[in-house]
C-alpha positions in Angstrom: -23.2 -12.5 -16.5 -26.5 -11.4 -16.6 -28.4 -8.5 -19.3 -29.7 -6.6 -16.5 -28.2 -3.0 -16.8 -25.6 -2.2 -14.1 -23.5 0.1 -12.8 -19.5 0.8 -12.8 -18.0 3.4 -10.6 -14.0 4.2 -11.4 -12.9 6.0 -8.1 -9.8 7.5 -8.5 -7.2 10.1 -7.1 -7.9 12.7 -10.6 -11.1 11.7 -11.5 -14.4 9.7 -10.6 -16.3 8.2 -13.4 -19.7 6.8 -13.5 -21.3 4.3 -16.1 -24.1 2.9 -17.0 -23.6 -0.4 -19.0 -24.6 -4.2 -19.4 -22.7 -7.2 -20.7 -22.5 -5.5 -24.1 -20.6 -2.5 -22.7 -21.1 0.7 -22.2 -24.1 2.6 -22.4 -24.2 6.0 -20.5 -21.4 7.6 -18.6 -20.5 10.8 -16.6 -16.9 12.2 -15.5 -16.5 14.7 -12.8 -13.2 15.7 -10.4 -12.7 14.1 -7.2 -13.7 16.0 -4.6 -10.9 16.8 -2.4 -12.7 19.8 -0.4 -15.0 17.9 1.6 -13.3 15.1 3.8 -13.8 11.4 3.2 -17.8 11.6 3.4 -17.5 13.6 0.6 -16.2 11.0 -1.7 -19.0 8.7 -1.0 -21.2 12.0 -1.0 -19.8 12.9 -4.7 -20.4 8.9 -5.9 -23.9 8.4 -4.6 -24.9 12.1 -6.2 -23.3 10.5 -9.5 -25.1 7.4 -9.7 -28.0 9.0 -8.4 -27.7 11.4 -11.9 -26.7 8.9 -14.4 -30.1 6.6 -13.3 -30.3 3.7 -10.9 -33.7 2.5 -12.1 -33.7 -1.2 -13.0 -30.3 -1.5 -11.9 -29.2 -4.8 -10.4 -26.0 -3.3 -8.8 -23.2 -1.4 -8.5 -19.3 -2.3 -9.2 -16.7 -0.1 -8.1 -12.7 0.1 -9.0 -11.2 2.4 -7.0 -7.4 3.4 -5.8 -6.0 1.7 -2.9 -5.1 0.3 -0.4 -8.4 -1.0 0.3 -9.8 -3.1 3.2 -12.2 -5.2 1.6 -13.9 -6.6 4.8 -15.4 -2.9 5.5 -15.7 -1.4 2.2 -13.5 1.2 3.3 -10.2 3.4 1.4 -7.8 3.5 4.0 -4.3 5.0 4.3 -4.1 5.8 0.5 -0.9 7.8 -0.4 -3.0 9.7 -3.7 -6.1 11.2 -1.1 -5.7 13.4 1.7 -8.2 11.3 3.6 -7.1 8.5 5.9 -10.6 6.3 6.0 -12.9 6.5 3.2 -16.2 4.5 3.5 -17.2 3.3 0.1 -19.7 0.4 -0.2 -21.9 1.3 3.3 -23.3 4.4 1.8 -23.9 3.2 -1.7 -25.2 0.4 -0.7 -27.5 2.1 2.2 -28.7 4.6 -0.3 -29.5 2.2 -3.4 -30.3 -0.9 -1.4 -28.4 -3.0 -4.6 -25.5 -5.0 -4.1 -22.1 -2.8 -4.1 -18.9 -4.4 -4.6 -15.3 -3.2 -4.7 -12.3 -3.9 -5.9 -8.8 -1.9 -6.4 -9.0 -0.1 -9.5 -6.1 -2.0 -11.5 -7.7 -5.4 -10.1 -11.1 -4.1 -11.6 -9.3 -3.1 -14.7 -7.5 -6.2 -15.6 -11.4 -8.2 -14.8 -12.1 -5.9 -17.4 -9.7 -6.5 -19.7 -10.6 -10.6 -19.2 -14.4 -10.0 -20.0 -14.4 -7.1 -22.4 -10.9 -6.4 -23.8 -8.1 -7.9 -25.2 -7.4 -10.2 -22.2 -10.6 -12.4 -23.6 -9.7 -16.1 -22.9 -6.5 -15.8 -21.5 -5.8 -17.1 -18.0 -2.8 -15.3 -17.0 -3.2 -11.4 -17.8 -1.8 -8.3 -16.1 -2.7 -4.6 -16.3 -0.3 -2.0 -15.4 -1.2 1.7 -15.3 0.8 4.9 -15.6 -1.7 7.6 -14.7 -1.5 9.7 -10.9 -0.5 6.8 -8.9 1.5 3.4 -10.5 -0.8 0.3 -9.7 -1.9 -3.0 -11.3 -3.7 -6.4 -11.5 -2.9 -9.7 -11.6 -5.1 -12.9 -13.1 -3.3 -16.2 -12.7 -4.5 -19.6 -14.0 -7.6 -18.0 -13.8 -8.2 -16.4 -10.9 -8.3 -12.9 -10.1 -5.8 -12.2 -7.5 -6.8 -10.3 -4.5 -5.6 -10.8 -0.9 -6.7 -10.9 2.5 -7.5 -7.1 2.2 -7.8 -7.0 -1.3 -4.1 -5.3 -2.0 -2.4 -7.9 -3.3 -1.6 -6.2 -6.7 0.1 -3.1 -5.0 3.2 -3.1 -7.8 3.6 0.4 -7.7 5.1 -0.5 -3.7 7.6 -2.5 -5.4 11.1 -1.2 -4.0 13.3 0.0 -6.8 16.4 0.9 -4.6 16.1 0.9 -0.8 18.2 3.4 0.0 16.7 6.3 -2.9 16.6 9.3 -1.8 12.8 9.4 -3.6 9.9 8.8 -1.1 6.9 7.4 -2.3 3.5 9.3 -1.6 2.9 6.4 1.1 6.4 7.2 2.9 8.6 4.6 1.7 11.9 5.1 -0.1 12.3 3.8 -3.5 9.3 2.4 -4.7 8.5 2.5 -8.1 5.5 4.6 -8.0 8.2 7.5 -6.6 10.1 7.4 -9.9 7.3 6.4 -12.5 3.9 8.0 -11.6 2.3 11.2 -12.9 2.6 12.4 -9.3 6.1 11.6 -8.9 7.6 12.2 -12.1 8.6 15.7 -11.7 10.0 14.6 -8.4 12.5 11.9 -9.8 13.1 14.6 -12.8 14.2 17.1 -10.4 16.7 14.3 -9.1 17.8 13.4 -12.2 18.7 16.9 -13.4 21.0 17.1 -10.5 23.2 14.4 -10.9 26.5 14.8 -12.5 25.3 13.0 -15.6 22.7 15.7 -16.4 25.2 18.6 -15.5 27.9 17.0 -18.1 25.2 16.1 -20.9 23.2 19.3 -20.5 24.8 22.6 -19.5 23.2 24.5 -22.1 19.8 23.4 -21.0 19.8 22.5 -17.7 19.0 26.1 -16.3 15.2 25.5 -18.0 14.2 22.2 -17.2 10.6 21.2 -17.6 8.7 21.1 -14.7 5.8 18.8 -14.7 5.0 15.1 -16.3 3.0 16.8 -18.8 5.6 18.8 -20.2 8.3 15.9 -19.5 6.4 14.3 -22.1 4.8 16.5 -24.7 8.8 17.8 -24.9 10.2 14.4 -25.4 8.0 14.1 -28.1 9.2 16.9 -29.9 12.7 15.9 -29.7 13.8 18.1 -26.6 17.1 16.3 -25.9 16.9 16.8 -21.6 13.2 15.7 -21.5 14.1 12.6 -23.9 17.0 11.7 -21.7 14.2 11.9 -18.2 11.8 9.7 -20.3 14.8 7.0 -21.0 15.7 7.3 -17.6 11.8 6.4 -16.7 12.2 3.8 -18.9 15.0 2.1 -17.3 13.3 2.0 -14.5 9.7 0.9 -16.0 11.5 -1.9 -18.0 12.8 -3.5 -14.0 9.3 -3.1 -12.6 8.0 -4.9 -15.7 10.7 -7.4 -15.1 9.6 -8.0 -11.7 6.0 -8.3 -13.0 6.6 -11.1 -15.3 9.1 -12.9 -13.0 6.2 -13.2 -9.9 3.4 -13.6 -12.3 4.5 -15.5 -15.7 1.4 -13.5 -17.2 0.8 -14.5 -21.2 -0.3 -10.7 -21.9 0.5 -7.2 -20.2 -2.1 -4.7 -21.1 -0.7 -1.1 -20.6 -3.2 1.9 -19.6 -3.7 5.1 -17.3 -3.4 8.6 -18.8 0.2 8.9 -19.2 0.7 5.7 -21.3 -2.4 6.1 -23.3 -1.4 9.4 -24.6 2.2 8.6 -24.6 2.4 4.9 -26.2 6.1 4.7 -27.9 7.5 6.5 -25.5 6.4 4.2 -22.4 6.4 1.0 -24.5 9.8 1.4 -26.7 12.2 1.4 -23.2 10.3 -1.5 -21.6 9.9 -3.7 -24.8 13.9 -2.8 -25.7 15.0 -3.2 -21.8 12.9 -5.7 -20.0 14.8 -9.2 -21.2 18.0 -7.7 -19.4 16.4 -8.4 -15.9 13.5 -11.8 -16.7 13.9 -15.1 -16.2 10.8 -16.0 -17.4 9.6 -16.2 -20.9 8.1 -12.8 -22.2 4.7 -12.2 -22.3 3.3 -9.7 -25.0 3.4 -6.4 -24.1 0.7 -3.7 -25.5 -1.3 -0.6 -24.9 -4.8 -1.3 -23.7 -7.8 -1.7 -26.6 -10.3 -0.1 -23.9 -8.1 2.7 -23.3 -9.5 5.3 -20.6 -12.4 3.2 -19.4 -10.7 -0.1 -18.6 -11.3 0.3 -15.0 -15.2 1.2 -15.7 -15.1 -2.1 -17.7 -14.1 -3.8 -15.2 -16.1 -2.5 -12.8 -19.3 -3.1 -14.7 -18.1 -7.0 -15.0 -17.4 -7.1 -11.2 -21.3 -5.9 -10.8 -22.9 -8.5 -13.1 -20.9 -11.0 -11.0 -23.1 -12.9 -8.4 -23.1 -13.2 -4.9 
């Protein structure tokens, strides 16, 4: 890495977040929501605008992490399940407008680069981020390398398949993937579900006629002892504690570093089910398991790092 200031774009369903930063960190940094009004040149639109305000003089070039699926070869968001857009052009009209280098990366692939370079992942070879925040996603570095794919999706955990024949459908149509029980977005969904089994019915009749209604209050209940909303969050658990399961057992990573929104302001009650649960379903040896040290801005982190890479 270079010193030359650079900058780190974290594109994602909620939010879009621009910094300015060098190999030290972080330096400068603006938040705004993603525009959903304006079709998918409005993304790009909203970015350049951002870059354009936080400063692109002496800037060397621009890293982005954004939600997926991605198709690296174009520069392009397509398909993505979190977006009401099919086709989102990313690195073309940064690039056009700036004339820098632009490069992109899924968001949980930037984050865990910048977990390697910046955060707790420093000088470890095999490291994977996992994030509970709208969507469910991660990254992967084995032996090394940074793990990407022939379209740069090859970290899509949240697409994991839980149970084939749930009745829960994924944002991206599928039945049973992980990111339908465990995401922000989905949570309510699989809460809904849960309330209506027989289980629910014969633990909670008292309570069962106000159940909470979004991951927010799923959460901030649970953590005031609410007995239903504690039961939903074990029940997330359960199922976090498989997908982490099937995280370690394809990657054999020394350290998972745990982020997004949800986790962040939620740490013992993500982390306690996993770290309690997870050796039921592992073969391999367990990794430690932790909350991320760069908290929110992981994926601008990361970001940054991928724009002080070269060519």
């Amino acid at each position: 890495m270079g010193s030359k200031l650079c900058i780190g774009v974290d594109l994602g369903a909620t939010n879009i977040r621009v910094a300015l930063g060098d190999e030290t960190g972080i330096k400068k940094r603006i938040v705004e929501k993603t525009d959903r009004l304006h079709g998918s040149l409005g993304i790009s639109e909203q970015i350049v605008s951002m870059v354009r305000r936080i400063g692109v003089e002496d800037v060397c070039a621009i890293g982005i992490g954004s939600i997926g699926p991605l198709e690296l070869s174009r520069g392009r968001i397509v398909n993505t399940p979190n977006l009401p857009f099919k086709d989102i052009p990313i690195v073309k009209p940064l690039s056009e407008e700036f004339d820098i280098p632009v490069r992109l990366l899924n968001d949980c692939c930037a984050a865990v680069l910048g977990e390697h370079v910046y955060g707790a992942g420093k000088g470890i070879k095999n490291l994977v981020y996992i994030t509970f925040s709208t969507g469910l996603g991660g990254g992967a570095m084995v032996d090394g390398h940074l793990l990407q794919g022939k379209d740069g999706n090859a970290h899509e955990i949240g697409h994991l398949t839980i149970d084939a024949n749930s009745e829960l459908l994924c944002g991206c149509g599928c039945r049973g993937h992980w990111e339908a029980y465990c995401s922000g977005a989905n949570i309510p969904n699989y809460a809904r579900w849960l309330i209506q089994s027989d289980e629910a019915r014969e633990k909670f009749k008292q309570t069962i006629e106000n159940p909470p209604s979004s991951t927010e209050e799923i959460f901030s209940k649970a953590n005031e002892g609410d007995l239903l909303s504690s039961w939903i969050v074990e029940k997330i658990g359960e199922v976090n504690a498989v997908g982490f399961a099937d995280v370690i057992n394809v990657y054999d990573p020394e350290l998972i570093t745990v982020g997004g929104s949800i986790a962040i302001e939620n740490p013992d009650l993500i982390l306690k089910p996993i770290l309690s649960q997870v050796s039921r379903h592992v073969i391999n040896r367990l990794p430690k398991i932790r909350i991320t040290l760069l908290l929110r801005d992981t994926v601008l982190y990361g970001a940054l790092a991928l724009a002080m890479q070269g060519d």
